[in-house]
MDAnalysis code that builds the backbone (N, CA, C; Angstrom):
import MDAnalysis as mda
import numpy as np

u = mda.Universe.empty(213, n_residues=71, atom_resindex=np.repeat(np.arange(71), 3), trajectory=True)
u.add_TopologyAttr("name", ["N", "CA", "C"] * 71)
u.add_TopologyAttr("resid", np.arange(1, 72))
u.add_TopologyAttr("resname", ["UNK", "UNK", "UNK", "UNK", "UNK", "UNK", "UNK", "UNK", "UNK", "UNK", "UNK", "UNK", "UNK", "UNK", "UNK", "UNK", "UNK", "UNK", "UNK", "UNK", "UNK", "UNK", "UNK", "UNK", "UNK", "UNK", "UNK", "UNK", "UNK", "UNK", "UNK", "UNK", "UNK", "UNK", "UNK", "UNK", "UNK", "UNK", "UNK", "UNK", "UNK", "UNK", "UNK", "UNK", "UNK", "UNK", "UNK", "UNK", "UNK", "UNK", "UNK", "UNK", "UNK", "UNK", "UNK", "UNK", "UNK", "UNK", "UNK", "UNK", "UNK", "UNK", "UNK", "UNK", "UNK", "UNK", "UNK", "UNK", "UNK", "UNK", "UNK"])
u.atoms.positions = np.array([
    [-3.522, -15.695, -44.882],
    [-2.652, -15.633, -43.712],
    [-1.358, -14.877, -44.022],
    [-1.078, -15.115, -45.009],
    [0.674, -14.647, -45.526],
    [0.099, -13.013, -45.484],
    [-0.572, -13.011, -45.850],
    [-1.359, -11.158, -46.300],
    [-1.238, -10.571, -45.012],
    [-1.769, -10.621, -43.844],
    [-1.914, -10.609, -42.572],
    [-0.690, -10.587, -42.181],
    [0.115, -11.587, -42.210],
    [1.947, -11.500, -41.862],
    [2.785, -10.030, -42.405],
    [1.881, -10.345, -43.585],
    [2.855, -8.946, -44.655],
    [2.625, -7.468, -43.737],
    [0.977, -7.541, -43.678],
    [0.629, -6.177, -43.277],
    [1.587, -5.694, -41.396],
    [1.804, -7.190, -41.053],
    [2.125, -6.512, -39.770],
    [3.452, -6.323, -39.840],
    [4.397, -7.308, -41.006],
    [5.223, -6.632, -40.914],
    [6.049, -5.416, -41.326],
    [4.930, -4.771, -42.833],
    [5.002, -3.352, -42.859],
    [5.238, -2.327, -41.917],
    [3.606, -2.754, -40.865],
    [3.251, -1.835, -40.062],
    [5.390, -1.867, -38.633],
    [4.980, -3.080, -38.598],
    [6.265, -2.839, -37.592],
    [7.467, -2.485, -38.451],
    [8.024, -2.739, -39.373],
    [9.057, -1.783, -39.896],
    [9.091, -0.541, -39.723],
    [7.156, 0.150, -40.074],
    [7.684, 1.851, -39.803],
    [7.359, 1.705, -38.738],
    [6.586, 1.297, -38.018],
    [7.353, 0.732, -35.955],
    [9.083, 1.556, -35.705],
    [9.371, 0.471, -36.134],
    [11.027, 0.262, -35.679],
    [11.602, 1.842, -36.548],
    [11.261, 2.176, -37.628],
    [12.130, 3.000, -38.679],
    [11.544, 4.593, -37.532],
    [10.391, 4.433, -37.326],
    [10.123, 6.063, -37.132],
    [10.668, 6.089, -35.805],
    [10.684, 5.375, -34.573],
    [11.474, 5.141, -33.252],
    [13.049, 5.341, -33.710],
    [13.576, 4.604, -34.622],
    [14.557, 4.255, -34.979],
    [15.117, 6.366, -35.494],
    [14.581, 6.992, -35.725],
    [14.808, 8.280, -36.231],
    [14.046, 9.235, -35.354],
    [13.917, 9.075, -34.582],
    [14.025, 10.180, -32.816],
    [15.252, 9.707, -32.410],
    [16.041, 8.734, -32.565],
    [17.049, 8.644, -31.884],
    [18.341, 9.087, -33.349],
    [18.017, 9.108, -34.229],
    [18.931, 8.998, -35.110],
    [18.465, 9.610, -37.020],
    [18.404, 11.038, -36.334],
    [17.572, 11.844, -37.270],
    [17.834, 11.568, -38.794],
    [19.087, 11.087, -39.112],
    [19.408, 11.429, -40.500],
    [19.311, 9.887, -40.915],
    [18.305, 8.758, -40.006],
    [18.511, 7.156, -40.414],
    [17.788, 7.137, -41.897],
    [18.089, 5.986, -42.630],
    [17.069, 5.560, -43.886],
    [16.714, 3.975, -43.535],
    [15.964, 3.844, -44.296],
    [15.254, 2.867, -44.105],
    [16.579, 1.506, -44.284],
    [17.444, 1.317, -45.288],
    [18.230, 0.801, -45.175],
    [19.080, 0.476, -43.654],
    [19.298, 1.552, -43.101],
    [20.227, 1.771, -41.981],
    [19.484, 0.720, -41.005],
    [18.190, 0.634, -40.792],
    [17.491, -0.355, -40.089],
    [18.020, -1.653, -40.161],
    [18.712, -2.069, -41.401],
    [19.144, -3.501, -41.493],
    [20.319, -3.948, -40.819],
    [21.309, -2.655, -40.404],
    [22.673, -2.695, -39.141],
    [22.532, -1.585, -38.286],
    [21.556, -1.926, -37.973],
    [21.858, -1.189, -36.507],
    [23.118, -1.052, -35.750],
    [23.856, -2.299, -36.107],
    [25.345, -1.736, -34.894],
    [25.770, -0.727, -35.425],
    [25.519, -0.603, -36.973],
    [26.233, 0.918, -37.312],
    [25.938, 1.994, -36.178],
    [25.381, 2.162, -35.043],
    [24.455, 3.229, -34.840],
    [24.588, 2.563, -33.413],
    [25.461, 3.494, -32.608],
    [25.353, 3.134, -31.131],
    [24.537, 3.169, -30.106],
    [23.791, 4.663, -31.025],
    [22.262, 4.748, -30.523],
    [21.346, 3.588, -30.557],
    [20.909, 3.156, -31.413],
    [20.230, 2.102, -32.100],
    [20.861, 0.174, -31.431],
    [21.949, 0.472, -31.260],
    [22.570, -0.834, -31.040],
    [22.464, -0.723, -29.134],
    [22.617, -0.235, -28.515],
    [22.253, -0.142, -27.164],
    [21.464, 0.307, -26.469],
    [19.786, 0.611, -27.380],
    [18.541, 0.930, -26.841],
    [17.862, -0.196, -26.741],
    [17.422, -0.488, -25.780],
    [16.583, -1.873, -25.131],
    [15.344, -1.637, -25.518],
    [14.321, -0.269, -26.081],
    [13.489, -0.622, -26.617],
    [13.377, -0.935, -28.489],
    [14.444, -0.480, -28.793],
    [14.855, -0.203, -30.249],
    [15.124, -2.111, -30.749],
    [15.866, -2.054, -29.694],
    [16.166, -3.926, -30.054],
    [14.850, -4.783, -29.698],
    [14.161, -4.140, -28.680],
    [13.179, -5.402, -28.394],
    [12.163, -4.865, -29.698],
    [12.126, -4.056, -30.292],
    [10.979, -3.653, -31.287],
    [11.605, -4.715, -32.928],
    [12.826, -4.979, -33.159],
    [13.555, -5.257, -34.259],
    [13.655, -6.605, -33.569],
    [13.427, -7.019, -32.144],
    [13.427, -8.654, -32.356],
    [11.952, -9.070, -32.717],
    [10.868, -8.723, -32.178],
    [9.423, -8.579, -32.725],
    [9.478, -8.571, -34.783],
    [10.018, -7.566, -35.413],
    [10.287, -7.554, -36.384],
    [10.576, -9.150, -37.343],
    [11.309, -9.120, -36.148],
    [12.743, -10.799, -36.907],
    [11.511, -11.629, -36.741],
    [10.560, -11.737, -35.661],
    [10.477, -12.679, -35.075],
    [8.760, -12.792, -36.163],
    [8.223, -11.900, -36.641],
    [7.132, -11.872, -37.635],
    [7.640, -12.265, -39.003],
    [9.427, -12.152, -39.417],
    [9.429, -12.543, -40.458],
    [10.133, -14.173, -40.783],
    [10.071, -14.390, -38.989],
    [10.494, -15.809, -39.232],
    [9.226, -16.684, -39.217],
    [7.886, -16.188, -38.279],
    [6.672, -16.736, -39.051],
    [5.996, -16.758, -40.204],
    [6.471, -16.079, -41.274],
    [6.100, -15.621, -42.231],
    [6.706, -16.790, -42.980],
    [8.325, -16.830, -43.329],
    [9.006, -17.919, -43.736],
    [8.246, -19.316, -43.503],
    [8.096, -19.622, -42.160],
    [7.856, -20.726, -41.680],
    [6.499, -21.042, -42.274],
    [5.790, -19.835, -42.283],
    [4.265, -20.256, -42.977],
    [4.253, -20.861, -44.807],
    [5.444, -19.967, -45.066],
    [5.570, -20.413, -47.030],
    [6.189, -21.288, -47.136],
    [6.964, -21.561, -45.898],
    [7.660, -23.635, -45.675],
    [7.213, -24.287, -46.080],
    [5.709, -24.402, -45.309],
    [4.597, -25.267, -44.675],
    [4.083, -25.839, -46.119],
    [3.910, -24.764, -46.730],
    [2.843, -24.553, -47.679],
    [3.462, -25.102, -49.194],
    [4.631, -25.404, -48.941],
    [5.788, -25.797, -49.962],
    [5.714, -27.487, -50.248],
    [5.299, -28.023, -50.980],
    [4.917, -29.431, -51.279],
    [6.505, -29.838, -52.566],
    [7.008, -30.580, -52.142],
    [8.528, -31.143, -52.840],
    [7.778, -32.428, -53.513],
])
């Protein structure tokens, strides 16, 4: 399952990174992590809804290696 989490959230990083650089030619992959740097990036409604999808695969991901965590 975690494998499956990983792969999608590869795949949506270069999602978000290659969208993310039509709007903002000279971005790096870093730059993805503050977007407000980037006014472009910080007030595109599809750019944010693609990077909440992002958040939102790596908060299932977390939640899955929680689970799986025996104290």
């Amino acid at each position: 399952m975690i494998e499956i989490l990983d792969e999608m959230i590869e795949l949506q990083r270069k999602k978000l990174f290659e969208f993310g650089r039509t709007l903002v030619p000279h971005l790096t992959p870093d730059d993805i992590l503050q977007p407000n740097d980037f006014p472009e990036l910080e007030n595109h409604p599809f750019f944010r809804y693609e990077e909440g999808v992002l958040e939102g695969l790596l908060s299932a991901r977390m939640a899955l290696l929680a689970s799986s965590v025996s104290f």
